[in-house]
N, C-alpha and C positions, 0 to 999 in steps of 0.2 A: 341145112339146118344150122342157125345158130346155135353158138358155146361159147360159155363162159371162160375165163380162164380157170375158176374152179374145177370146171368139169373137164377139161383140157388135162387139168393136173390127174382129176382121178381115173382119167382114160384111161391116160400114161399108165399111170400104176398098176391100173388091170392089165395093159399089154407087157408092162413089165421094161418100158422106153423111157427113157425121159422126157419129160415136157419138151425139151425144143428138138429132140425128135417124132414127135405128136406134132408140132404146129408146122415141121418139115415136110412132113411124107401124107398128113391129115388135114391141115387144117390149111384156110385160104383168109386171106385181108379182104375184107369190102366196106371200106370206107378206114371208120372207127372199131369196125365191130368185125365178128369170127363168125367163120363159115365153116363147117365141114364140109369137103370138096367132094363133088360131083361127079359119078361117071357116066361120060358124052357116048352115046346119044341119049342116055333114057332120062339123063339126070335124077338118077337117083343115088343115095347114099352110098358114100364111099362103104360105111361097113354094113350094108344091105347085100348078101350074097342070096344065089339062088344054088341048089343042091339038083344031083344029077335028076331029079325028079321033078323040077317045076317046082321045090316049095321056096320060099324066100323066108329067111329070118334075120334078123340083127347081127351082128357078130359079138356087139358090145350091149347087147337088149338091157342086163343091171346096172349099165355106167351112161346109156344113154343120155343126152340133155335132156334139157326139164320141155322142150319145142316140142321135140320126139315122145315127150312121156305124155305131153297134152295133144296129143293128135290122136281124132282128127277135129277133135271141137275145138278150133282155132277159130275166128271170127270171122273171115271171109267164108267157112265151109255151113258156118250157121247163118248166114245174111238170108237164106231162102231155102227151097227146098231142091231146086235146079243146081245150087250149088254144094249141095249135101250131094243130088244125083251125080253131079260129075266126079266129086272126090271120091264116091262108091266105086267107080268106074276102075280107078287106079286101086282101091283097096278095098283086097276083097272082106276083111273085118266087119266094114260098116254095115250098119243092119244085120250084123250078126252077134252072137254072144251076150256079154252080158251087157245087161239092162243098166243106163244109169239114172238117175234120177235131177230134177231139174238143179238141183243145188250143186252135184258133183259138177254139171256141165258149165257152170257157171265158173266152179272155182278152175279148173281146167284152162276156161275159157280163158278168162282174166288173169290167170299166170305166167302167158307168152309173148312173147315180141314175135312178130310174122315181119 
């Protein structure tokens, strides 16, 4: 997931770290830009845990980026419906919950770098 350094900052703060122990232990360079580091094999989010019962939540769900705040209506997941289907696969949300309407998807859409 990309991050900003703003939100880097306000990670920190929630975790109660400093920023350059946030970009130490969290956060990964790829290229120019910031990553939140991955855990191999699933590749998923460092603060994605799973509880002794199979549920998965955020750890940081209020400080999350804005990547994480617009998913799953990121632009490759809407190019089709195949691609909608395979994202459902990994999450189980999609096609569940609340309803959004074409406008919310849109802004979503258009507020993320993938």
């Amino acid at each position: 997931m990309w991050v900003t350094q703003d939100e880097v900052e306000a990670i920190a703060a929630h975790l109660r770290i400093t920023p350059g122990e946030m970009m130490d232990k969290y956060v990964r360079r790829v290229g120019r830009r910031m990553s939140l580091k991955e855990v191999k094999p699933t590749m998923d989010c460092i603060f994605l845990e799973t509880d002794n019962d199979g549920q998965r939540a955020c750890r940081i769900y209020s400080f999350r980026p804005t990547q994480c705040r617009t998913w799953p209506f990121w632009k490759s997941n809407l190019v089709n419906s195949d691609n909608w289907a395979m994202a459902g696969i990994r999450c189980v949300g999609i096609n569940r919950g609340k309803l959004y309407n074409l406008e919310e998807i849109e802004t979503r859409r258009n507020a993320t770098r993938e």
